[in-house]
C-alpha positions in Angstrom: 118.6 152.2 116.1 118.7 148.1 116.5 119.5 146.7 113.0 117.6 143.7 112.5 119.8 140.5 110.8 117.7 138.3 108.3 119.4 134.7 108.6 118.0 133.0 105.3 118.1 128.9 104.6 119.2 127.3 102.0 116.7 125.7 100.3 116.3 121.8 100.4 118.3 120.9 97.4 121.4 123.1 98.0 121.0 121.4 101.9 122.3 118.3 99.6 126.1 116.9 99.7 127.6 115.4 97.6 126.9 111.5 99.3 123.2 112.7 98.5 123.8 113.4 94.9 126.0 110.3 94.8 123.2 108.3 96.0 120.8 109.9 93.8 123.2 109.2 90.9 123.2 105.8 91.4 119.3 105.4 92.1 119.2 106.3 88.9 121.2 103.9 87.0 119.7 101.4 88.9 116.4 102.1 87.7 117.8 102.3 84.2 119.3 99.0 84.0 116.5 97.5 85.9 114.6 99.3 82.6 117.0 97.7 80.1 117.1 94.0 81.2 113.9 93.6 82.5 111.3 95.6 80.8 110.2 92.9 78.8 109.0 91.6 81.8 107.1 94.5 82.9 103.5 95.5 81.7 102.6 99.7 81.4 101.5 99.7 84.9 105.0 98.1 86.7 106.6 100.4 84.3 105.2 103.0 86.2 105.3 101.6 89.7 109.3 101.7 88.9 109.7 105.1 87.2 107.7 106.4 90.5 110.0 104.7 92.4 113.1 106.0 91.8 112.0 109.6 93.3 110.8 107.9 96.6 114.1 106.0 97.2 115.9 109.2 96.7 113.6 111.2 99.1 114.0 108.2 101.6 118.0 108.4 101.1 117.7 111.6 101.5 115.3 112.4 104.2 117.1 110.0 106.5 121.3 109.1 105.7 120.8 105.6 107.7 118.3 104.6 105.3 120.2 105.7 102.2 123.2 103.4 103.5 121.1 100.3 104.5 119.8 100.5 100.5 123.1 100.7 98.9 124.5 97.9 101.5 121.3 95.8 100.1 122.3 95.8 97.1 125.2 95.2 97.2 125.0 92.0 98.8 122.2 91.1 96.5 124.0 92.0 93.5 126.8 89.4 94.7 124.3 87.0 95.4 123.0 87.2 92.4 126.5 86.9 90.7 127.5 83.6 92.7 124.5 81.8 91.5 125.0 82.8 87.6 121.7 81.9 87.0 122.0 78.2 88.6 119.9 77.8 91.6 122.2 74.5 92.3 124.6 76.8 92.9 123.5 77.7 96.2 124.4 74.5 98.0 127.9 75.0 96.3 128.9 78.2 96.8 130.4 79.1 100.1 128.5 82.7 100.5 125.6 81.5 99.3 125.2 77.8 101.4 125.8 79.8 104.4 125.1 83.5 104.4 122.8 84.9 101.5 120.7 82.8 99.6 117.4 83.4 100.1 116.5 80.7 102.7 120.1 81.4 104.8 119.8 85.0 105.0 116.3 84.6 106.3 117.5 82.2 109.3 120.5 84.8 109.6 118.1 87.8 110.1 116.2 85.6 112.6 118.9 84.8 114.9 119.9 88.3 114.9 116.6 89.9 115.7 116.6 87.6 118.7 120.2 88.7 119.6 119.1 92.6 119.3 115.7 92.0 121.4 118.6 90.0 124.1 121.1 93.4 124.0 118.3 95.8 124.5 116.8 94.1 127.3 120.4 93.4 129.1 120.9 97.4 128.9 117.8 97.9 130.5 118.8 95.5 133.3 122.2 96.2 133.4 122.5 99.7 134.6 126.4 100.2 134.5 126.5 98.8 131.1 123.4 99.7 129.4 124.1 102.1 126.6 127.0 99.7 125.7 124.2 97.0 125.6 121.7 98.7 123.7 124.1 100.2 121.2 124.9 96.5 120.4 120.4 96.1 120.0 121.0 99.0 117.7 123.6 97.4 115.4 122.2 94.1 115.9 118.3 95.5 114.7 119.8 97.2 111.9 121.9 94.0 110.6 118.8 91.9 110.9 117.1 94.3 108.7 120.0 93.9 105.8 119.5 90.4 106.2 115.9 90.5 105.8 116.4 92.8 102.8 118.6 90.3 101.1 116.8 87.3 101.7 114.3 89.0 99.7 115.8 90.4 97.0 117.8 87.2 96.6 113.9 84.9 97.2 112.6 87.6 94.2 115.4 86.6 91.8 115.3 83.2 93.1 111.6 82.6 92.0 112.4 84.1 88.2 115.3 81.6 87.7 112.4 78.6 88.6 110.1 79.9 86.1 108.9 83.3 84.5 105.9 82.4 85.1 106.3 81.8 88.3 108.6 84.5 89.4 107.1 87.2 91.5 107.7 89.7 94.0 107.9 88.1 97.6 104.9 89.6 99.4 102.3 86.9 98.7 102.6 84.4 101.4 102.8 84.4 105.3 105.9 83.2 105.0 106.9 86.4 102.8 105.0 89.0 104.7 106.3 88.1 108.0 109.4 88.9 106.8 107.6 92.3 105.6 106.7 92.9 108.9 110.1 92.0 111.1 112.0 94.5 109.0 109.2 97.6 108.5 108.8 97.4 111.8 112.2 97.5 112.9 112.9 100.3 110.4 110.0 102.3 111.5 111.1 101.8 115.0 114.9 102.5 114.6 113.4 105.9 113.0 112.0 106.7 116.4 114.7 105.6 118.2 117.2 108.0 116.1 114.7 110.7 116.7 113.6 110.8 120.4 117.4 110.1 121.1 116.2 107.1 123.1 117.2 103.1 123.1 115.1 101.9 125.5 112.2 101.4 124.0 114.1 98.8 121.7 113.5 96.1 124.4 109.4 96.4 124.0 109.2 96.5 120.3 111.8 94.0 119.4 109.7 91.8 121.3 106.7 92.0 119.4 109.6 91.4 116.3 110.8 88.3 117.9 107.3 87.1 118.3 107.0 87.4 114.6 110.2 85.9 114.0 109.0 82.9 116.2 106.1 82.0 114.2 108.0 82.5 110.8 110.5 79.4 112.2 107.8 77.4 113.6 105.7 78.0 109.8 109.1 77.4 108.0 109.6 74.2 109.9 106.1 72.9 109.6 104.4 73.9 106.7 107.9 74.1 104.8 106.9 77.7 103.4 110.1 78.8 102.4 109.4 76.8 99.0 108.8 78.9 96.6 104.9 78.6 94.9 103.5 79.8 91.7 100.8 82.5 92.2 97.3 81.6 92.9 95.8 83.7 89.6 93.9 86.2 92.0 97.8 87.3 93.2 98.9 87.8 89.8 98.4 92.1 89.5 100.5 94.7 90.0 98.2 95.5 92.6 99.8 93.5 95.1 103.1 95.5 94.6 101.4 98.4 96.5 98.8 97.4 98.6 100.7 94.2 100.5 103.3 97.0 100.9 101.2 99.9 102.1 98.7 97.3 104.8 102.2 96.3 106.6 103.5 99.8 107.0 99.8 99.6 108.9 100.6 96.5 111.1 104.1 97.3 111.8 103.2 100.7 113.4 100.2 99.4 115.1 102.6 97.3 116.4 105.1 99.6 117.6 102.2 102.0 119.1 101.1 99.1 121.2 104.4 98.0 122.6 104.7 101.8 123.4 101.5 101.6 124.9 102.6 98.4 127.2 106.1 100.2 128.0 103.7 103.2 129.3 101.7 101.0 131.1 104.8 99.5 133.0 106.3 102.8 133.4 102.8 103.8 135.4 102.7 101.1 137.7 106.7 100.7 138.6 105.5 101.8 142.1 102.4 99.6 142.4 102.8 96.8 144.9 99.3 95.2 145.2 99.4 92.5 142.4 95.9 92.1 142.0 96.3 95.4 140.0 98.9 93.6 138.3 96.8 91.1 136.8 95.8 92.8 133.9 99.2 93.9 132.7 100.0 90.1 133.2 97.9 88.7 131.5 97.7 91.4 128.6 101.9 90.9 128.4 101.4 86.9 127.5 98.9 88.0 125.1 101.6 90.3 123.4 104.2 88.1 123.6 102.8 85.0 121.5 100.9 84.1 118.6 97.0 82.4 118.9 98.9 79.8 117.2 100.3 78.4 120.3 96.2 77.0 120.9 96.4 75.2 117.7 97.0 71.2 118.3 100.1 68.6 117.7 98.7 65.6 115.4 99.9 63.5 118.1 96.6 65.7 120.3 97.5 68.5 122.6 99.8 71.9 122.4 102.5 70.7 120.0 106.1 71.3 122.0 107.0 74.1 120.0 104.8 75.7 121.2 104.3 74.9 124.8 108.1 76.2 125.0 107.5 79.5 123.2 104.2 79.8 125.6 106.6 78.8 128.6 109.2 81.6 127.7 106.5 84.2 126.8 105.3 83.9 130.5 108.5 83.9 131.9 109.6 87.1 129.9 106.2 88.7 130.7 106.7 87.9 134.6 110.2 89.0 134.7 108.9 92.3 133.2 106.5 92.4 135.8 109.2 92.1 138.7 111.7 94.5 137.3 109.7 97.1 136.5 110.8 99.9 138.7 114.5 99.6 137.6 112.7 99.2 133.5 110.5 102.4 134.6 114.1 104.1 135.3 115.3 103.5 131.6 112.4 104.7 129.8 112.0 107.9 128.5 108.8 110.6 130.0 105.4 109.5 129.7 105.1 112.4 127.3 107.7 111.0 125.4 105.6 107.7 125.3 102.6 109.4 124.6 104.0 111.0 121.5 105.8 108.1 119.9 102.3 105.8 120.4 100.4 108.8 118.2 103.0 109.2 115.8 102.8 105.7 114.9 99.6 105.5 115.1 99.2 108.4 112.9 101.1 107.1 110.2 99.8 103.5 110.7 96.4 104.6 109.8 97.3 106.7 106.6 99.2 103.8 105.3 95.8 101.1 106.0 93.6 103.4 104.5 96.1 104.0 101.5 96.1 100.1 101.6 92.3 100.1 101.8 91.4 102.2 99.0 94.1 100.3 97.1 92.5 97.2 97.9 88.8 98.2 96.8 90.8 99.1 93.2 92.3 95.5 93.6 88.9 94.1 94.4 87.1 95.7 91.4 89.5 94.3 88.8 89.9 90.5 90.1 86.2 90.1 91.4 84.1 93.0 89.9 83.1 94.8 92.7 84.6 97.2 95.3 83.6 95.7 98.6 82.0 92.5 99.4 82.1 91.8 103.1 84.0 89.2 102.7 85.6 88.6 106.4 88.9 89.8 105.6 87.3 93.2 104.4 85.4 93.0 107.1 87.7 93.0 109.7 90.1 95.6 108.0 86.8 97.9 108.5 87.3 97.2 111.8 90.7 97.9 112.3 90.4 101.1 110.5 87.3 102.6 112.2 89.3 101.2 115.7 92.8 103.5 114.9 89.9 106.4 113.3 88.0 106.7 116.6 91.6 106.8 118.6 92.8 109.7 116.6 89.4 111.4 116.6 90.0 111.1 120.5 93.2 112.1 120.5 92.7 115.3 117.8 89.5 116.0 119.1 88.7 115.5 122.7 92.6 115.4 123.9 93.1 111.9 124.5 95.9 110.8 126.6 97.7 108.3 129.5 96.6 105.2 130.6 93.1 104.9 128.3 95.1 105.5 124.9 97.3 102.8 126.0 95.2 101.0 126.9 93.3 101.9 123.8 96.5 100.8 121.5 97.3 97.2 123.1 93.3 96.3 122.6 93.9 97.5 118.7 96.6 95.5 118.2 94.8 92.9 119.2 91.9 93.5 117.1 94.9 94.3 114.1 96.3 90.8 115.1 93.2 89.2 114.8 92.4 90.9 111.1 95.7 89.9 110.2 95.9 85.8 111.7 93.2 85.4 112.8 90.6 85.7 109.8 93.2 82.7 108.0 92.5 80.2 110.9 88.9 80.8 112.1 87.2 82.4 109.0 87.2 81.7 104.8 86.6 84.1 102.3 88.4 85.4 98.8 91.4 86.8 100.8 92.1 82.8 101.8 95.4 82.5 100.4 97.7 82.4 103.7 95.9 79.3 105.6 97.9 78.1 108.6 
């Protein structure tokens, strides 16, 4: 008679070490001294936004140990910012730390310069075969310190805008300035997420790209427009609806963004053996496309493309072309087209149930500042769009099996679409949602 062993799994919380419970621990006092000094501050509904917070950030820490380490190592640094400037702002062209590494503003110009090293290291493992998991372990490092950087800077810009003014003091997701910043680092975290999972670097090169675009066109507004000051709140901004649904709509963009660089990646895998470059053409032109803003049309005062960026235009061609003649040793370093085609959906996927979280949320937000839930306006509009875009993909995909070259194809043309719901409503269009104009 076989005898039959029954193998049984502990369950989820006895799976827990003792770093977990640590973490968890001091979640927790966190959120109570947050409570303490700083519910005064807070109305019923931030209140709750916090107390529902602390069981997410311990799920998070949990459910993935990188991200539970990148939170306490935020802190950390924050905390110490926050210490050096004992509550003098002059303090930060005094203090050594703060001057150069993590106020607000350098921590910011620190996370920029590194996402632009980590796009450099992924791209030189790609090319360089003998030394290209050195190279892209150094992307990996490099992405991840960006993302502490980014974290800081706005933690640090947060307390920064409460020591101008209470009533001024908010958190920093109301500006393009701040949500560019949103989007370097979701995306990157998203994308490190993927990379940790599918046990694959290469895809770092393609999606750091579409980071470093973003990163590009924060410097260029910082320089210009000077948006790293610190405003008051235009009154329509002043809810605690903004805590969730800025959030939630750049978990959306950040994916989208990640499926369509996955999308382009496939795209290039597929045509590493294709000679004739008249079938090129369309993955040439589609790569300038991804690799600059719509900005790069808009005109110098003195008339023209101002030189910022007819450079940024210049290197986005020359990135795109180089692409385009190394693609059969790129096409070596990426993964299986299957392994493509599941990273685009599973972005994708999550993408959409964070926009239409963001949607819904936005429809509340709508009803409370202007009394109704949905008024066309063009920004409302245009999220429509992008949602019933990402809706009919995964209807294809779910439904009718959807695969290869047309869901790529599919993803790049909703990122444009995304792109322009996100941009380029603020330079062609007006509406309620004009609060970002370029």
């Amino acid at each position: 008679m076989n005898s039959t062993t029954l193998t049984l799994h502990p369950g989820f919380l006895a799976r827990r070490s003792w770093l977990d419970w640590l973490f968890a621990l001091l979640a927790l006092i966190g959120t109570v001294v947050a409570f303490s000094f700083y519910h005064h501050a807070m109305d019923i509904y931030e209140k709750v936004i916090l107390a529902c917070t602390l069981p997410v950030v311990v799920w998070l820490g949990w459910f993935w140990a990188p991200l539970r380490n990148l939170m306490v190592g935020v802190a950390v640094i924050a905390l110490l910012a926050i210490q050096f400037y004992q509550g003098d702002l002059a303090r930060a062209e005094q203090v050594f730390w703060l001057k150069y590494f993590i106020s607000s503003q350098s921590a910011i110009l620190w996370m920029s310069m590194l996402f632009f090293i980590s796009t450099a290291f992924y791209w030189a493992g790609v090319v360089i075969r003998s030394q290209s998991e050195a190279m892209e372990l150094l992307g990996t490092r490099m992405a991840w310190a960006a993302v502490v950087m980014a974290l800081v800077g706005t933690m640090v810009r947060w307390y920064e805008s409460h020591q101008i003014g209470p009533d001024i003091g908010h958190i920093p997701v109301s500006n393009l300035y701040e949500v560019f910043i949103l989007f370097c680092w979701m995306t990157t975290v998203f994308y490190l997420y993927y990379e940790a999972q599918y046990k694959t670097r290469a895809l770092g090169a393609f999606v750091m790209l579409v980071v470093s675009a973003a990163v590009g066109f924060l410097l260029w507004y910082t320089l210009v427009r000077e948006a790293h000051e610190i405003q008051p709140l235009v009154p329509a901004l002043k809810s605690w609806w903004m805590k969730l649904h800025v959030p939630a709509n750049f978990v959306g963009y950040g994916t989208f963004a990640i499926a369509a660089m996955v999308a382009f990646a496939y795209l290039i895998k597929q045509q590493a053996e294709e000679t004739r470059w008249y079938k090129l053409a369309p993955l040439w032109l589609l790569g300038i496309v991804l690799c600059f803003e719509p900005l790069v049309f808009r005109k110098s005062p003195e008339g023209g493309i101002s030189n910022y960026w007819a450079v940024y235009f210049g290197l986005s061609a020359l990135i795109v072309g180089s692409i385009l003649l190394a693609r059969r040793r790129i096409a070596e370093r990426l993964p299986d087209f299957e392994v493509l085609d599941d990273v685009m959906y599973k972005a994708i996927a999550v993408g959409f149930a964070f926009f239409t979280i963001a949607t819904v949320l936005g429809a509340l937000w709508a009803a409370e500042a202007w009394g109704g839930y949905w008024s066309w306006d063009p920004k409302e509009t245009w999220a429509l769009i992008v949602w019933l875009n990402y809706a009919a993909w995964l209807h294809m995909r779910l439904m009718k099996g959807l695969r290869g070259a047309v869901a790529a194809w599919w993803a790049l043309v909703g990122l444009g679409v995304t792109t322009f719901a996100f941009l380029g409503v603020n330079m062609f269009l007006s509406g309620l949602h004009s609060y970002g104009a370029l």
